[in-house]
TORDRENPA-429292 format. One line per 4 residues: number of its first residue (from 1); their letters; for each residue x, y, z of C-alpha. Coordinates in steps of 0.02 Angstrom, whole numbers, plus 50000, padded with zeros to 5 digits. Layout:
N
NUM) a) X:Y:Z | ...
***
This chain:
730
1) xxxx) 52491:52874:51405 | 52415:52721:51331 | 52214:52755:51273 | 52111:52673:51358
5) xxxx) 51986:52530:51268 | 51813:52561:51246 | 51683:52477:51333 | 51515:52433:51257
9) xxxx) 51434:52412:51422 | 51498:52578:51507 | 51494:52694:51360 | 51303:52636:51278
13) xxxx) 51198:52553:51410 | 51033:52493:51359 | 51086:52485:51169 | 51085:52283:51143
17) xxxx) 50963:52293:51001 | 51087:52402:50889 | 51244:52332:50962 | 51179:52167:50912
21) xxxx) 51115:52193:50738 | 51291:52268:50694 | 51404:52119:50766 | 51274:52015:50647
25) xxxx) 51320:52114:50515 | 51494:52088:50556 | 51465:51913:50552 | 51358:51912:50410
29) xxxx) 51486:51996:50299 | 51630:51849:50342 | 51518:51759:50205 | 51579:51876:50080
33) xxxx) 51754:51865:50118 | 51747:51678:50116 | 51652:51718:49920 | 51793:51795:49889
37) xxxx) 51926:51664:49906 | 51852:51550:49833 | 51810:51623:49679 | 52009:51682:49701
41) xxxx) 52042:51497:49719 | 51952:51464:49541 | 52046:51577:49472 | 52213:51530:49521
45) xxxx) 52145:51343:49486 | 52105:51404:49312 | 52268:51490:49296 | 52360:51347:49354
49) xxxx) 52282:51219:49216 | 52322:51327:49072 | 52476:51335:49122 | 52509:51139:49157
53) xxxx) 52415:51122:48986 | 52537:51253:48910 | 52712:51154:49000 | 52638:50987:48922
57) xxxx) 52607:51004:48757 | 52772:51109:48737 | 52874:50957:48820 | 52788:50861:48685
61) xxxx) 52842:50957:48564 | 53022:50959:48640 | 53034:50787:48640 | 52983:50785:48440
65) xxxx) 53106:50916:48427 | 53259:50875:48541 | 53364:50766:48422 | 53323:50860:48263
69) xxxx) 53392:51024:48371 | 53521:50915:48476 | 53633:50845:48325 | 53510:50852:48161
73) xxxx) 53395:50749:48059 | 53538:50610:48015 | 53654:50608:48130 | 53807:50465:48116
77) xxxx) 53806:50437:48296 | 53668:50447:48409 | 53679:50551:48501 | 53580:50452:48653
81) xxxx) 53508:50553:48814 | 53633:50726:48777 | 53532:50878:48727 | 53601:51058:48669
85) xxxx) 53627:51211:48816 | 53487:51289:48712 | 53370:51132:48739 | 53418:51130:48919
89) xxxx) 53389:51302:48964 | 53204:51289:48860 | 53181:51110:48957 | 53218:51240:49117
93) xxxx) 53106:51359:49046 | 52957:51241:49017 | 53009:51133:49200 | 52984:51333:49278
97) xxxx) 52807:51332:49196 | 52773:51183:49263 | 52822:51221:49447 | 52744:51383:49439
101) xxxx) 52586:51297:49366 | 52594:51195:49543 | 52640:51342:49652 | 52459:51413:49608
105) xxxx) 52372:51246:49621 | 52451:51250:49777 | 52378:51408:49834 | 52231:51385:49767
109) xxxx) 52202:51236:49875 | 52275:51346:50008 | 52153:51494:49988 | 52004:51356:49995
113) xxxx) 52068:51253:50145 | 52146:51383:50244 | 52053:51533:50203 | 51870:51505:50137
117) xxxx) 51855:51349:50244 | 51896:51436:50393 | 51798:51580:50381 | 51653:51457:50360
121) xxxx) 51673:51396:50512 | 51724:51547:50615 | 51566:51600:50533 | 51451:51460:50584
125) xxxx) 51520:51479:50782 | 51517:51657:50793 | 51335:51678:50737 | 51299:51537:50849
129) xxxx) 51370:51630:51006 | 51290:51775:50950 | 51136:51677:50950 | 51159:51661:51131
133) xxxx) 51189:51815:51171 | 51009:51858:51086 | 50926:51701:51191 | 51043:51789:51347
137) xxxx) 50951:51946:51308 | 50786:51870:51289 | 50797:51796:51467 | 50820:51951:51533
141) xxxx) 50693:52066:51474 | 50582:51913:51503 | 50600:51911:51680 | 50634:52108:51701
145) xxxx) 50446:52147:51590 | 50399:51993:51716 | 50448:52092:51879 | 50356:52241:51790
149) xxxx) 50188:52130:51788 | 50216:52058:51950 | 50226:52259:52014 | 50083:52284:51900
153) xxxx) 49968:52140:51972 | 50028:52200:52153 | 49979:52386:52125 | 49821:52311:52059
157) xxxx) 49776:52201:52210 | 49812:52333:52322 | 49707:52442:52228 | 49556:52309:52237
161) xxxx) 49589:52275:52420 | 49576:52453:52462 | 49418:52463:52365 | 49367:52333:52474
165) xxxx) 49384:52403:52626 | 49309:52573:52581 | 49145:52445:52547 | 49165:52370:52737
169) xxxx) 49199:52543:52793 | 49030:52604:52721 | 48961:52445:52786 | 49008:52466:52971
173) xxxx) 48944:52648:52947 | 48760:52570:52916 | 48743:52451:53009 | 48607:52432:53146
177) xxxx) 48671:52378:53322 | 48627:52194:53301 | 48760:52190:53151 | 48888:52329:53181
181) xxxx) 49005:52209:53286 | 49027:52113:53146 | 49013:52237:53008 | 49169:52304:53125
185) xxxx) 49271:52147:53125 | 49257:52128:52939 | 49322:52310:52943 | 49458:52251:53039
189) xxxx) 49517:52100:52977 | 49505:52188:52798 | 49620:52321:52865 | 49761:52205:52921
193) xxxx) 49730:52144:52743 | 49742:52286:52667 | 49908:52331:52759 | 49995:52175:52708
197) xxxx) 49949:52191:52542 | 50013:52372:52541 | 50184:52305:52602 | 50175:52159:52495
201) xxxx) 50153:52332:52351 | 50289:52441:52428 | 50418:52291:52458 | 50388:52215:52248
205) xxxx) 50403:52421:52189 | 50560:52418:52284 | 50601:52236:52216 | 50572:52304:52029
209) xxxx) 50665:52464:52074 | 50831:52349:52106 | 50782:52208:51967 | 50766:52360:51833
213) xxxx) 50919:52432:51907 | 51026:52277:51888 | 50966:52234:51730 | 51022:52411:51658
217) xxxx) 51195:52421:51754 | 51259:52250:51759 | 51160:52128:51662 | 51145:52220:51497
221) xxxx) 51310:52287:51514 | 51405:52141:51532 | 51285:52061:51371 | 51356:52215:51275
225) xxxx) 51554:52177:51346 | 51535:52017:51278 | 51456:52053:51117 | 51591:52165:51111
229) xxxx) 51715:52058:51116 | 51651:51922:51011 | 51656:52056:50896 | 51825:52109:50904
233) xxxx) 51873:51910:50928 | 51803:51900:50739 | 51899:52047:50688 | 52070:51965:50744
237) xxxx) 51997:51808:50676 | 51991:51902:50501 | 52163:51995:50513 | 52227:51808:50538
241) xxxx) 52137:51721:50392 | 52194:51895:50284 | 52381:51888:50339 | 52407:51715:50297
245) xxxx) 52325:51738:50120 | 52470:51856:50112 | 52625:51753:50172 | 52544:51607:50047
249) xxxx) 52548:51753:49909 | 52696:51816:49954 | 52790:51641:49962 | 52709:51588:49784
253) xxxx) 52738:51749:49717 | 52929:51815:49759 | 52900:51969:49583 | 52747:52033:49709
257) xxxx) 52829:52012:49897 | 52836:52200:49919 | 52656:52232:49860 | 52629:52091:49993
261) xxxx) 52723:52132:50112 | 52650:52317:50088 | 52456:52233:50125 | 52525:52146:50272
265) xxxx) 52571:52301:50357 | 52438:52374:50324 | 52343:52237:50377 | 52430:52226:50549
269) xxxx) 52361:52422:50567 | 52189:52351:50572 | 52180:52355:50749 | 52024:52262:50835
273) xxxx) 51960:52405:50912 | 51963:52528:50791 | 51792:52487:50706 | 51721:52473:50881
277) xxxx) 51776:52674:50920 | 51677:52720:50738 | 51518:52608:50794 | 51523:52719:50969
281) xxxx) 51554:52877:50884 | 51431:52867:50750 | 51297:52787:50886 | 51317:52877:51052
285) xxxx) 51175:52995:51093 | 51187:53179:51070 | 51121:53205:51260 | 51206:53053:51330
289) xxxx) 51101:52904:51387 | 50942:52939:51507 | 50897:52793:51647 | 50743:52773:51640
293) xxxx) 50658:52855:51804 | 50610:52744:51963 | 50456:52666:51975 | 50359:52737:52148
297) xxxx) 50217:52738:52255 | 50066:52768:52186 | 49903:52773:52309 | 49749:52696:52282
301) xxxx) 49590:52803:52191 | 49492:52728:52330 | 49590:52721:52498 | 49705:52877:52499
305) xxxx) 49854:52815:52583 | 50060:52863:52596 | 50204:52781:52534 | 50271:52733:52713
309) xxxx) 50286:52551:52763 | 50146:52517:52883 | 50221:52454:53053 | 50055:52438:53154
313) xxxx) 50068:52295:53300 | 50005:52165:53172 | 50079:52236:53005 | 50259:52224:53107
317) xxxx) 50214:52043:53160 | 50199:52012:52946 | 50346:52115:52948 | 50446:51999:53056
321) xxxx) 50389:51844:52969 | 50438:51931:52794 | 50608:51957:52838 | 50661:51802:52948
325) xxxx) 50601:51696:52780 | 50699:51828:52657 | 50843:51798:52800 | 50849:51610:52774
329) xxxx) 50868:51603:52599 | 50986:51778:52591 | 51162:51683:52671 | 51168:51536:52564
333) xxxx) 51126:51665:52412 | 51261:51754:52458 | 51391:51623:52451 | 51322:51551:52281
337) xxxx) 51350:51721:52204 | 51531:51723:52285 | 51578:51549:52214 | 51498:51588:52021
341) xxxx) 51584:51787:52024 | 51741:51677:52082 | 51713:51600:51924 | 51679:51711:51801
345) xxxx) 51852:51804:51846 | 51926:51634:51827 | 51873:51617:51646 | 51911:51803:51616
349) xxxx) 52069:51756:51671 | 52073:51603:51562 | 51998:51710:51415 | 52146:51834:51432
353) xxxx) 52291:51709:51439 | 52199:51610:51291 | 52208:51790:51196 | 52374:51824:51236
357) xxxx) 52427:51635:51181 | 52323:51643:51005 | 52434:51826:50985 | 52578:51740:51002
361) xxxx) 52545:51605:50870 | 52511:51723:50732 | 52306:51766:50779 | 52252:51595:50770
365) xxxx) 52084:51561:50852 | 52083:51380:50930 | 51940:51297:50972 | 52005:51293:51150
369) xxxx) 51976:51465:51158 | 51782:51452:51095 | 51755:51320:51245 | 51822:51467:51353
373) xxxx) 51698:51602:51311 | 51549:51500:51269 | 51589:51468:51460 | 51620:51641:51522
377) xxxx) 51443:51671:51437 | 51355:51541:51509 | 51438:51573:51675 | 51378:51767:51693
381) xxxx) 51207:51706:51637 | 51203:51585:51800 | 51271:51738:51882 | 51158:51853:51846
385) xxxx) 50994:51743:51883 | 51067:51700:52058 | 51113:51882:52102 | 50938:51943:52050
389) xxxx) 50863:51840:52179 | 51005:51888:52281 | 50957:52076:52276 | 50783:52060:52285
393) xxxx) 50804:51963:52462 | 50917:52107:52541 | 50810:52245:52451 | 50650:52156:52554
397) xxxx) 50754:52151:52700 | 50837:52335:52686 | 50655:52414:52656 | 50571:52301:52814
401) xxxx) 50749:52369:52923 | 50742:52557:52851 | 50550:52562:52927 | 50555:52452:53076
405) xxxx) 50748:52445:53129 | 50804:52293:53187 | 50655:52212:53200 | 50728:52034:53194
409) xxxx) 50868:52066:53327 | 50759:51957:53475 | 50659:51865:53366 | 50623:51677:53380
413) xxxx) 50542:51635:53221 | 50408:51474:53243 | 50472:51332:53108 | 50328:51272:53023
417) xxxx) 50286:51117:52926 | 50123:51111:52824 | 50008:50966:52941 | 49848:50914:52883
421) xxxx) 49750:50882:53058 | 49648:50715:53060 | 49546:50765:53217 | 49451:50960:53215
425) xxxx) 49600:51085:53271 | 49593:51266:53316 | 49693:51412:53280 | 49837:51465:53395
429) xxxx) 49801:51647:53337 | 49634:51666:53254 | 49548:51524:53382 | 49459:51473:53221
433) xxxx) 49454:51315:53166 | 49564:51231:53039 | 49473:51117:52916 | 49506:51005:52782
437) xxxx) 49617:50872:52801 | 49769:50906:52644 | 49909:51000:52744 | 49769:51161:52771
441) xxxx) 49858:51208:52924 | 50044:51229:52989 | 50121:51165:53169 | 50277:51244:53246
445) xxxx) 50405:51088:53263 | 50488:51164:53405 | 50321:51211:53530 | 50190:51138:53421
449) xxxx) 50106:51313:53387 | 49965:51255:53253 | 49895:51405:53122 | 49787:51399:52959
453) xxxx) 49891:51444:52819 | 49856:51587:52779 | 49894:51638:52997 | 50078:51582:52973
457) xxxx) 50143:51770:52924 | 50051:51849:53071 | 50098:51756:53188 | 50233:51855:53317
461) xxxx) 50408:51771:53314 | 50404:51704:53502 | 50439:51545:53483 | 50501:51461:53671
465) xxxx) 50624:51325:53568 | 50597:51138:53564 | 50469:51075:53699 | 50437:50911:53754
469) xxxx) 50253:50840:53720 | 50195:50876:53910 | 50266:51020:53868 | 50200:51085:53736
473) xxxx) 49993:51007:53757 | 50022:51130:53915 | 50057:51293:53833 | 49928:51227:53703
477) xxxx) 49794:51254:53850 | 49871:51407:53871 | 49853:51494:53684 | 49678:51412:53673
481) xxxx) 49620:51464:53848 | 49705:51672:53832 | 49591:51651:53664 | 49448:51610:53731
485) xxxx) 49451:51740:53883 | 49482:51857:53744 | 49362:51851:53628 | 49234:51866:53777
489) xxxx) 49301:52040:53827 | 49324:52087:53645 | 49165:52186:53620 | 49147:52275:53774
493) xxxx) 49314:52370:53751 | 49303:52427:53589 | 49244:52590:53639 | 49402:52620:53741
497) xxxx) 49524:52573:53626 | 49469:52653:53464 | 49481:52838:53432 | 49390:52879:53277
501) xxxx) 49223:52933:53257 | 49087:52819:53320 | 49202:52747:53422 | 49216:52607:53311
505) xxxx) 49433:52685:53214 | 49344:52712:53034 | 49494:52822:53003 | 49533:52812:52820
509) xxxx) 49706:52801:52863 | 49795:52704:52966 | 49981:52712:52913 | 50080:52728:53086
513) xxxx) 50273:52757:53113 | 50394:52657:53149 | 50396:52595:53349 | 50493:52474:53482
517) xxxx) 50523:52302:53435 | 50555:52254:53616 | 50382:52161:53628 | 50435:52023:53500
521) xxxx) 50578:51984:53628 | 50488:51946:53798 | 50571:51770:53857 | 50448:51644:53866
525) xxxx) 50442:51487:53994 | 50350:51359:54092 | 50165:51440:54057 | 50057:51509:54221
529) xxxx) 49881:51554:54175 | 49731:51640:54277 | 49620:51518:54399 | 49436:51555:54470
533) xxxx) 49491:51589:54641 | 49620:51730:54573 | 49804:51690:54566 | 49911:51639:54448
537) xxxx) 49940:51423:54459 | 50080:51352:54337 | 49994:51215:54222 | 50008:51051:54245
541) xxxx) 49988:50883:54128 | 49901:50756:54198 | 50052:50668:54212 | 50196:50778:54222
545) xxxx) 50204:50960:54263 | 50296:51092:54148 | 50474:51130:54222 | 50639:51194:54190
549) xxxx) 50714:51018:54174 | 50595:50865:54130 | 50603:50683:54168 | 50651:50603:54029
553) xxxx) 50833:50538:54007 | 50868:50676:53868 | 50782:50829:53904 | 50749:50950:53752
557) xxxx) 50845:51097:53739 | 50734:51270:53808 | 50767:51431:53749 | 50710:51512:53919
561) xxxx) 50678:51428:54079 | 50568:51541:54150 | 50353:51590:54169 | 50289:51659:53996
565) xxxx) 50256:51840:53967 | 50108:51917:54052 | 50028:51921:53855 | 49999:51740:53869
569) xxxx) 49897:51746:54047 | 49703:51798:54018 | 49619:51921:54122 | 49495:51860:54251
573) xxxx) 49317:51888:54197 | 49238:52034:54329 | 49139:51905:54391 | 49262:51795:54455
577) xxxx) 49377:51911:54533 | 49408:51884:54720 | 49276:51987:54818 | 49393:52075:54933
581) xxxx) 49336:52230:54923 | 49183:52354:54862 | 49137:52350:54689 | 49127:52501:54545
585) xxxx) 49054:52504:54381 | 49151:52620:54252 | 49043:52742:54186 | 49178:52803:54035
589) xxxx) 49302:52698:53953 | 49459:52778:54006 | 49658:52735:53939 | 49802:52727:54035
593) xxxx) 49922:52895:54024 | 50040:52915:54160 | 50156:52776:54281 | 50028:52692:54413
597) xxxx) 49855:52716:54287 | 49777:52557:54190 | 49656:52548:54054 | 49495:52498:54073
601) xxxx) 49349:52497:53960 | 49173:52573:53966 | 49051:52447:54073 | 49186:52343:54156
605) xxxx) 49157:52289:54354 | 49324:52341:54448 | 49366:52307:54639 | 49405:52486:54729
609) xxxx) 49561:52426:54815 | 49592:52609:54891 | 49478:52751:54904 | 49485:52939:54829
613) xxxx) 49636:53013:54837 | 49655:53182:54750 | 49511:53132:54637 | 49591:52957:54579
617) xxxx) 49553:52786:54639 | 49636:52638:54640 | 49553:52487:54588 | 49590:52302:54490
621) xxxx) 49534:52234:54349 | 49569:52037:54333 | 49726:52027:54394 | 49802:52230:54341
625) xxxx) 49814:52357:54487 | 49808:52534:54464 | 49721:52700:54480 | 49577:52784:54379
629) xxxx) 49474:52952:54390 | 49365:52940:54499 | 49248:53033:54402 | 49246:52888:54297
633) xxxx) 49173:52751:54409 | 49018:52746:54509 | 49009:52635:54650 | 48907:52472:54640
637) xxxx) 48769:52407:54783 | 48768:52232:54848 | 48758:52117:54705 | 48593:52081:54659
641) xxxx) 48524:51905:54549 | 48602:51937:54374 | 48496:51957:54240 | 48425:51865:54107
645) xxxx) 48564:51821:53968 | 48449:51919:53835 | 48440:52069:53943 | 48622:52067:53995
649) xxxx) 48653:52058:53781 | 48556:52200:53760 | 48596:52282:53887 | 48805:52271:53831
653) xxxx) 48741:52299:53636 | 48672:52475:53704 | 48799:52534:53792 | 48928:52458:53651
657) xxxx) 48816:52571:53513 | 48827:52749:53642 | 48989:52850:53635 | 49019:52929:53803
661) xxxx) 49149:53063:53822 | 49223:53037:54001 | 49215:53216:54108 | 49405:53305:54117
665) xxxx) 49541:53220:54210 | 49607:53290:54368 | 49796:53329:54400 | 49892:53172:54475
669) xxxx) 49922:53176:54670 | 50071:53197:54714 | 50162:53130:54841 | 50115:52959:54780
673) xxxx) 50193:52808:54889 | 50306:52689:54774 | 50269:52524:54724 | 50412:52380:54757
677) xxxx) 50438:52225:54648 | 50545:52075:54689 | 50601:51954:54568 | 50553:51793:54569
681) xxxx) 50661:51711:54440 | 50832:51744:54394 | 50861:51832:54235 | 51016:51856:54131
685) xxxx) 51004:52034:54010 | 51005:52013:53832 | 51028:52208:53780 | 51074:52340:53848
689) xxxx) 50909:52418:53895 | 50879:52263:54016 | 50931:52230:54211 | 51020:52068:54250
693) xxxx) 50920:51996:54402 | 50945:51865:54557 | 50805:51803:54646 | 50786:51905:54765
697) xxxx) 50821:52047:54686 | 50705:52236:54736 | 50664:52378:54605 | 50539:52521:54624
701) xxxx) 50417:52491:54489 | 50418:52626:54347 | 50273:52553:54216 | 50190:52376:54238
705) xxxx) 50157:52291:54080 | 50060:52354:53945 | 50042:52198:53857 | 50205:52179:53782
709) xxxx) 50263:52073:53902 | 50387:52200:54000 | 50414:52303:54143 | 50509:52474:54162
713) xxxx) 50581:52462:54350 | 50731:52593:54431 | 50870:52509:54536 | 51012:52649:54620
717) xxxx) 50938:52802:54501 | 50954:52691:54358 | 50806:52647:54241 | 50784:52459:54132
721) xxxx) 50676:52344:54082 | 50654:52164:54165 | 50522:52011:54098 | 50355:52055:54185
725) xxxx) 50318:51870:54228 | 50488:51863:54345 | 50439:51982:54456 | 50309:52019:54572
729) xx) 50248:52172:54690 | 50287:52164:54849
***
């Protein structure tokens, strides 16, 4: 069984600085051999002088001589052009020294054109390839000990950030009541910060992880294969220049053909590859080679944390954002690595027919075949660039998938264009607004959803599609008004909706698992927001109102046709809920936990829709139905003149700085009557967690929506999910 060759890149890894002083050394000694035949050369040039000097002055002396020897000093006849069989065979004699005098200026020329000459020049190209193998080599530690700096700045900005927040955490710890709601927010907004610079950490460690990978099982390797074989491309390149020395020796110098012939042999024994086995034997570790370990995790000083990908509701929205624009870029990466691996194995190919050819014509090294690898090198160098960025995209994506699933399955990604606004602009998400008028903001070019920059990545991936302009100033009222009615019911539930101490989630952790992505999916449509007197009214442009199919000749194309998600309909303000019915204060802030309950937070004005029942009442906040303890309301009088503004301030900034612990809940009645929904819209299922629905259509309501947008309903023993917005209780 044939041996197999040895491979640089398999057998010594991360071993290019070695590898690469010893195929200079290589190179460097080709000067020597050239040396050598030329001062060979001189010699056979000196050699051949003396004896053209030695031919000509004994044909001089010939010619003196040739009569005298021929037919004697006084001959009768002349004796004209005739010489002796002595004078003829000396005439032969000297004409031999002549020719053999030419023979060696022959191969002294030879030795200089064919043999010094060459080597010169395989000597000048070789180092020059090598040359780029070095620059090659260069590149890639460059950008590797770059990825390393870029993991070293992100571990230290994550580090600083979490610093940070341990200073707004102390801050929101003392601060009086006039300051803690925004000592709180500042908490908040420098946790969300915090997170996505965490998973900005985790995602480049992960990033490095691959790049340093790569670079020591593919890139380096294949640098070392091809060093490799320039090497043993300059060995054949040597056997060749040696073996015709021989066959010029040989054919000047028949008395030495065996000697020559001998050399050539042994020549032809000096396989390519057997200096490269004696380089790996005498320069292969004891031990074998060690990888060097995995870079990981490594937590903050100041903020104590885990190496899990945070997948909060906003870290997941960042998440979503991350991936969809790693996504874009990924497919197209893909294909450009195809075409350049494509070809690479098509100069291999080329390489390997070019090697077998210059075989075949006794060794000879064309220049062709130069063209050919200086090719295949700087094709894997294009290679290897594109397929770093290739893996770093899927290694973003895999680590976003492996924590969140697939959180891009439903997703409908806003495509935004930088806009600089020439009239003052508010946030779609923050409600702030955008200033400065070179491109500071971004606007959706499908539904015109307009950010600051720095919003884009948190913004969730519900994008309705292309919208017409009625279309989309409508659901512009719609983001702007759901922001306003939320930042006005923003303090008073804080107490509900934080579980930490203080009430106010100082937790010095906040790292959650993984959870449903079925929130980033709710269809959106024709937008229906909360009126004064109560109900829900679709919006309307002053000119024409937002429907399935508009008026003008070539309607847009809609994603959904169908109202929005109940997450983009604010809640009625208590005091303009429709008075049909007594009024309760709650006295605890108390969260949903079971089918039928609703959250509602401590302070809020509910209308008692049905009385105590097994100690829970059912009441409505804004436009949300659904019982509570009714330990946990107190019944209101008759309204009475509202209070001053300042009093009604102070009166919400006391009750927003107590913590009130809500008495225990009672058991759920039983026996509880079910609650009917009928859809209102048609619906076609997108997965197979969701109902398919005709209008029409009756379920027995399971959950209502908890603010993702869905409802869990039960149709023939089966339970599913249907779009909130399309149905309605009946």
């Amino acid at each position: 069984m044939e041996e197999a060759p040895p491979n640089f890149g398999a057998e010594l890894k991360d071993a290019f600085k070695p590898v690469n002083a010893w195929v200079q050394n290589g190179i460097s000694w080709m000067a020597d051999v050239e040396e050598f035949y030329r001062e060979r050369a001189v010699i056979e040039k000196e050699y051949s002088s003396k004896l053209a000097q030695l031919a000509k002055r004994y044909f001089d002396k010939k010619s003196k001589k040739t009569a005298s020897l021929s037919v004697g000093d006084t001959p009768l006849l002349t004796p004209g052009s005739l010489e002796s069989a002595s004078m003829t065979t000396w005439n032969s004699l000297i004409t031999t020294t002549e020719i053999i005098s030419q023979e060696h200026d022959k191969l002294a020329n030879d030795m200089v054109a064919k043999c010094a000459d060459t080597i010169k020049v395989l000597n000048s190209r070789y180092e020059a390839f090598r040359l780029q193998h070095e620059k090659f080599e260069k590149r890639l530690t460059t950008e590797r000990d770059a990825q390393y700096s870029e993991l070293k700045k992100t571990k230290a900005s994550y580090d600083a950030t979490c610093k940070e927040l341990e200073g707004k955490r102390v801050k929101v710890d003392k601060a009086f009541d006039s300051g803690r709601s925004r000592a709180q927010k500042g908490y908040d907004h420098q946790m969300a910060e915090m997170h996505n610079i965490k998973n900005t950490y985790l995602i480049t460690l992960n990033v490095t992880n691959a790049w340093k990978e790569k670079y020591y099982h593919s890139d380096i390797p294949d640098v070392l294969c091809s060093l490799q074989d320039l090497n043993e491309t300059r060995v054949q390149a040597m056997n060749t220049v040696w073996r015709l020395s021989c066959t010029m020796e040989s054919e000047s110098r028949i008395r030495e053909s065996d000697h020559m012939n001998a050399l050539a042999a042994e020549i032809d024994r000096n396989l390519p590859h057997l200096d490269s086995l004696m380089f790996i034997a005498h320069n292969q570790p004891q031990n074998g080679w060690q990888e060097p370990p995995d870079f990981f995790f490594e937590p903050s000083p100041i903020w104590h944390d885990t190496d899990e990908i945070v997948v909060d509701e906003m870290a997941k929205v960042w998440l979503q954002n991350k991936i969809a624009k790693s996504q874009s870029g990924l497919y197209s990466l893909r294909q450009e690595v195809e075409r350049r691996r494509k070809d690479v194995e098509s100069m291999r190919a080329k390489r390997e027919k070019a090697r077998g050819s210059s075989e075949g014509a006794g060794g000879k090294t064309s220049i062709e075949e130069m063209d050919i690898l200086r090719n295949l090198l700087s094709g894997q160098e294009e290679l290897a660039s594109v397929d770093s960025k290739r893996v770093a995209l899927e290694v973003e994506v895999d680590t976003v998938r492996q924590a969140c699933g697939d959180i891009d399955k439903n997703a409908h990604t806003h495509k935004f264009k930088s806009t600089s606004f020439k009239i003052p602009t508010s946030c779609d998400l923050c409600h702030d607004k955008i200033w400065g008028l070179s491109a500071k903001g971004m606007t959706c070019k499908d539904c015109g959803f307009t950010c600051h920059a720095n919003c884009e990545m948190k913004v969730p991936a519900n994008c309705p599609g292309p919208l017409d302009k009625t279309a989309k100033k409508a659901l512009k009222d719609v983001r702007q008004h759901k922001g306003a009615s939320t930042s006005t019911d923003k303090l008073s539930e804080l107490p509900a909706t934080n579980g930490s101490s203080h009430g106010l989630g100082l937790g010095r952790s906040n790292t959650v698992t993984s959870v449903s992505t079925a929130s980033t999916s709710a269809p959106v449509a024709p937008a229906r927001v909360s009126t004064p007197l109560g109900r829900s009214d679709t919006v309307k442009s002053t000119t024409t109102p937002i429907s399935p199919v508009t008026a003008s000749p070539k309607p847009p194309t809609r994603r959904v046709l169908a109202p929005p998600p109940a997450k983009y309909i604010a809640e009625l303000p208590a005091e303009d809920m429709k008075a049909d019915g007594p009024k309760a204060k709650m006295l605890y802030g108390y969260t949903a936990n079971g089918n039928g309950e609703i959250s509602v937070g401590e302070g809020k004005e509910v209308v008692v829709i049905e009385p105590d029942e097994g100690g829970w009442t059912k009441v409505r906040n804004g436009m949300v139905e659904g019982v509570v303890p009714t330990s946990y309301i107190e019944m209101l009088a008759p309204p009475k003149p509202s209070p001053a503004p300042v009093e009604l301030e102070a009166s919400s900034s006391r009750r927003t700085s107590m913590i009130k612990k809500g008495p225990v809940v009672p058991p759920r009645r039983g026996g509880k009557k079910l609650t009917h929904v009928q859809a209102i819209y048609s619906y076609k299922a997108r997965t197979a967690d969701e109902f398919d629905m005709a209008e029409g259509d009756r379920f027995v309501l399971i959950a209502e929506d908890d603010g993702n947008g869905w409802a869990e309903v039960e149709k023939n023993g089966v339970k599913k999910m249907v779009p909130a917005n399309y149905v309605e209780k009946v």
